[in-house]
C-alpha positions as CSV (number, residue, x, y, z in Angstrom):
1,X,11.7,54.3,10.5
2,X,12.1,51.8,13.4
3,X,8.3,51.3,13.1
4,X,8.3,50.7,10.1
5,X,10.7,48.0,10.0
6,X,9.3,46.3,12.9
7,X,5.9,46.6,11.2
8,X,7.6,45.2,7.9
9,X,8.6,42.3,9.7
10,X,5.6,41.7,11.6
11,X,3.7,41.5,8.4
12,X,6.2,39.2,6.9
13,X,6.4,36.8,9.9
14,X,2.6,36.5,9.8
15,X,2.7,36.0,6.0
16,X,4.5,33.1,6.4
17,X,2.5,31.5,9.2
18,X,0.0,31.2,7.2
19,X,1.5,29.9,4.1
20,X,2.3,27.0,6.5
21,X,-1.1,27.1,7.8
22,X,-2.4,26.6,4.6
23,X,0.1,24.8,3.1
24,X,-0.4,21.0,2.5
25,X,0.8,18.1,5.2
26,X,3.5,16.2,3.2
27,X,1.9,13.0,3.4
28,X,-1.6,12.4,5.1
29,X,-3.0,8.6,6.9
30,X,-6.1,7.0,6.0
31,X,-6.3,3.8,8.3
32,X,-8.3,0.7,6.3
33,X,-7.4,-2.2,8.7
34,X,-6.2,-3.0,12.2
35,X,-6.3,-6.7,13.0
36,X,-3.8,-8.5,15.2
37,X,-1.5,-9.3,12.7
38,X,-1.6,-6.1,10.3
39,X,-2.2,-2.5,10.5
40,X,-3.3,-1.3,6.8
41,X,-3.3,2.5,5.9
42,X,-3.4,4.6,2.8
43,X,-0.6,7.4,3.0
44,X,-1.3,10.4,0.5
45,X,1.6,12.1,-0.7
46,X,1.8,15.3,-2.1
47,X,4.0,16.2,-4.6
48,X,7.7,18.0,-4.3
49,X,7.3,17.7,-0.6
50,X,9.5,15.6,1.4
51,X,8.0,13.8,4.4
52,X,10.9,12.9,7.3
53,X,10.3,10.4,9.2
54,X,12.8,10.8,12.1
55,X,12.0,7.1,13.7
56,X,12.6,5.4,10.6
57,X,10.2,2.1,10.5
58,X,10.5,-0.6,12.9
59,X,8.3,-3.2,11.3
60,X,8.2,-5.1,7.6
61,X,5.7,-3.8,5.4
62,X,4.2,-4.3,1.5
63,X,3.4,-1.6,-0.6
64,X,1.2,-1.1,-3.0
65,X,0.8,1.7,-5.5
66,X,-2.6,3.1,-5.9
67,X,-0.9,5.7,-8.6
68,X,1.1,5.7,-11.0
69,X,4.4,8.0,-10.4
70,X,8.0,8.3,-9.5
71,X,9.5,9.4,-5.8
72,X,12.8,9.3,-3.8
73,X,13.7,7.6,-1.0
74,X,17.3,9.3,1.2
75,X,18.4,7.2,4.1
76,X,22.0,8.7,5.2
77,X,23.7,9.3,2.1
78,X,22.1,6.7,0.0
79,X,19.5,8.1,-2.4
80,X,17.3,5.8,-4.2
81,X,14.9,6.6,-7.5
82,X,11.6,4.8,-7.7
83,X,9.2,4.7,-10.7
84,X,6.2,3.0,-10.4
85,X,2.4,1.7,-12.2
86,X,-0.5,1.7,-10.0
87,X,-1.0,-2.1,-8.5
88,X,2.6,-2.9,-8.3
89,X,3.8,-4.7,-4.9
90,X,6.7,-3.9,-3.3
91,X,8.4,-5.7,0.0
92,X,10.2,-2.8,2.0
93,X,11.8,-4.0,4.8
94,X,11.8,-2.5,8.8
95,X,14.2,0.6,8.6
96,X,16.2,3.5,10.3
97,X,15.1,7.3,9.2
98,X,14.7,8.2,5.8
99,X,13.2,11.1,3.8
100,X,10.8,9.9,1.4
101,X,9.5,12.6,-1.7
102,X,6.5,12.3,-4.5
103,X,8.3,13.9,-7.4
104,X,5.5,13.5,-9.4
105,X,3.5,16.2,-10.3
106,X,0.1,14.9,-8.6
107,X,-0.6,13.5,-5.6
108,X,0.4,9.5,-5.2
109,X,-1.4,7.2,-2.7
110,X,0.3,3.9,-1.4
111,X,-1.5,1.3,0.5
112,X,0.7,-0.4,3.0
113,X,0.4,-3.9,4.9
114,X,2.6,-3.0,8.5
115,X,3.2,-6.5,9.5
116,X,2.8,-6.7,13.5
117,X,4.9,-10.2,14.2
118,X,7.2,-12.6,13.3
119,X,5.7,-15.5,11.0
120,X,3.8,-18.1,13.3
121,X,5.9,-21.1,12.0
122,X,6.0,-24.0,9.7
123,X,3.2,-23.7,6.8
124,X,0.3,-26.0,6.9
125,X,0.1,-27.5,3.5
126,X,-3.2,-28.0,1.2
127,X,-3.3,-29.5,-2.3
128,X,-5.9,-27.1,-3.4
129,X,-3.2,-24.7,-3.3
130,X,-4.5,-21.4,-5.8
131,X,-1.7,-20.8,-7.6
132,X,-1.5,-24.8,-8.0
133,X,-4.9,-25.6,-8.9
134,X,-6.2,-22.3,-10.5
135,X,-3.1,-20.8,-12.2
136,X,-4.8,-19.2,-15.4
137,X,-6.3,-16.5,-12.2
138,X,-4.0,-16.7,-9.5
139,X,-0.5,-15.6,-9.4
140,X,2.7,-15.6,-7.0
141,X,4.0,-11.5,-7.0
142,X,5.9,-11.8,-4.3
143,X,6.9,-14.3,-1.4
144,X,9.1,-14.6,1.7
145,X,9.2,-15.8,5.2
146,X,6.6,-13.2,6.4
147,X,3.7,-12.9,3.2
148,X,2.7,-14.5,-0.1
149,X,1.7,-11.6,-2.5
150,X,-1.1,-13.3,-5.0
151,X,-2.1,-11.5,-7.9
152,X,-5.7,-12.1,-8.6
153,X,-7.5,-11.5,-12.5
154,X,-10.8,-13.4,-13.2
155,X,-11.9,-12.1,-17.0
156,X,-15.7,-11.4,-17.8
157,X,-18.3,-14.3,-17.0
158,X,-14.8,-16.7,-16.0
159,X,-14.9,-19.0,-13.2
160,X,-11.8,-20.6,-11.3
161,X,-11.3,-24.1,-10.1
162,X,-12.0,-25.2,-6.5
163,X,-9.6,-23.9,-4.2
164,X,-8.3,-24.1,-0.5
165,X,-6.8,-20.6,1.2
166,X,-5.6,-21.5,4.5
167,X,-4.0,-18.5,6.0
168,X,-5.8,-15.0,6.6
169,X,-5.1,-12.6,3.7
170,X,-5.2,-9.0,3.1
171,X,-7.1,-8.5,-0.3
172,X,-7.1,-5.1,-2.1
173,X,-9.8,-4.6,-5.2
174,X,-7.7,-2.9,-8.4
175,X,-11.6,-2.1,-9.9
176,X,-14.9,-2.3,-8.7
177,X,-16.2,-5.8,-8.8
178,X,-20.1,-6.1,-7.1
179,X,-20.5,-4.8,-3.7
180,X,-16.8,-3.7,-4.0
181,X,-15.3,-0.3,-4.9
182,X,-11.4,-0.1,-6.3
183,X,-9.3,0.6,-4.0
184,X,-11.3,-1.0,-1.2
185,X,-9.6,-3.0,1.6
186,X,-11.1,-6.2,3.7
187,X,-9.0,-8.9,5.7
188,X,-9.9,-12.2,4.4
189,X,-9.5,-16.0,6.4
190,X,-9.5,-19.5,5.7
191,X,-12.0,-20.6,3.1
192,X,-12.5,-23.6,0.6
193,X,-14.3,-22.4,-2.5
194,X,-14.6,-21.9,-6.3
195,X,-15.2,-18.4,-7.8
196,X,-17.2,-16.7,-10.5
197,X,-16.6,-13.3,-12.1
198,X,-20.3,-13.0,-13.3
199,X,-19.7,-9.2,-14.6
200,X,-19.1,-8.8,-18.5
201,X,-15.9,-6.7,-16.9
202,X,-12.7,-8.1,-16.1
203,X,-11.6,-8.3,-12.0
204,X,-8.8,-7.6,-10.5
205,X,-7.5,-8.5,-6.6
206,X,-4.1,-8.6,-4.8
207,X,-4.2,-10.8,-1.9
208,X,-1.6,-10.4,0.4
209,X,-1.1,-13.8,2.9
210,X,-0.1,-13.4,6.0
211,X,2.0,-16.1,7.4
C-alpha cells in the first residue's frame, strides 16, 4: 500500500510539471526598438494569468493598446480596472511592484515606449509646428515634460500641409499603409516635409515625440 501511494504521488507530481511545462508564460516580449533614448517592445498577455513583476518599473513609459480588452493592475492594496480600444495611449508612470492581469478572454498585446532619460531641455521652437499648420491630420493625444503623443489620420488620396518635426519620434502604423504593415514600429527624426496618402484607404499613425 506504501507503493502505491508513493507511486500515486509520483504520478501526480509529474502531472503537474508538465501542466506548467506546457502551460502558457503570463506575458511574453517582442523587442521592436532600441535606440538611445527608447527601448520599444510588444508584451503579449495571456488571459486570466497574472504576470508579477517583483521590481516594479523604474522608468516612464507610453502604452499603446494593440487590442481591444479589459485587465487589472494591484500595487499594494490598491487595485485598479482598465478597459481599453485598440490605439489608445496611455502615459504610466516609473513604479514599485505590481501585478498586472488580461481579464479578457483573448490574448491582448501592448506596445510600450520605455523612455531611457530625463528630457534634454528647453524645446526648440518651429512655426511649421504639425498640429499648428496641418490640424485636420495631426492631433495632440497626450503631452508632458518627457513626450508629445500625436495622433496621425490622412483619409484616401488627402495630402497635409508643409510641415517641420524637429524632435525624433516613435511612430506606430494602426493599418497597413505602402511598404508598412499595422502594427509596425520605426524611430523617426527631424524632417521638413508635406505628405500624401495616395491609397483610396484611409491611414492611420501615432507618433510618439521624444523630448
Amino acid at each position: 500500500m506504501r507503493i502505491s501511494v508513493i507511486s500515486l504521488a509520483s504520478v501526480l507530481l509529474v502531472s503537474a510539471a508538465a501542466h506548467a511545462q506546457n502551460a502558457p508564460a503570463p506575458a511574453t516580449i517582442t523587442q521592436k526598438l532600441d535606440t538611445p533614448q527608447a527601448r520599444v517592445i510588444v508584451a503579449t498577455l495571456e488571459p486570466r494569468t497574472p504576470s508579477v513583476s517583483r521590481n516594479g518599473h523604474a522608468t516612464h513609459r507610453v502604452l499603446i493598446y494593440l487590442d481591444d480588452g479589459t485587465m487589472t493592475r494591484r500595487e499594494g492594496d490598491q487595485t485598479t480596472t482598465i478597459a481599453f480600444k485598440r490605439g489608445d495611449v496611455r502615459w504610466r508612470p516609473a513604479s514599485g511592484p505590481y501585478v498586472a492581469e488580461n481579464t479578457s478572454d483573448h490574448p491582448i498585446r501592448i506596445l510600450e515606449v520605455d523612455l531611457k532619460g530625463q528630457p534634454a531641455g528647453p524645446l526648440p521652437a518651429t512655426k511649421l509646428d504639425p498640429p499648428a499648420v496641418d490640424a485636420a491630420h495631426y492631433k495632440v493625444d497626450l503631452e508632458n515634460e518627457y513626450v508629445r503623443v500625436l495622433r496621425v489620420r490622412f483619409g484616401p488620396q488627402e495630402k497635409g500641409a508643409t510641415h517641420e518635426h524637429i524632435l525624433n519620434r516613435v511612430v506606430v502604423y494602426m493599418n497597413d499603409q505602402g511598404n508598412m504593415k499595422a502594427d509596425d514600429v520605426r524611430m523617426a527624426g527631424a524632417a521638413t516635409h508635406a505628405e500624401e496618402n495616395a491609397s483610396t484607404q484611409a491611414a492611420e499613425r501615432i507618433a510618439i515625440e521624444l523630448k
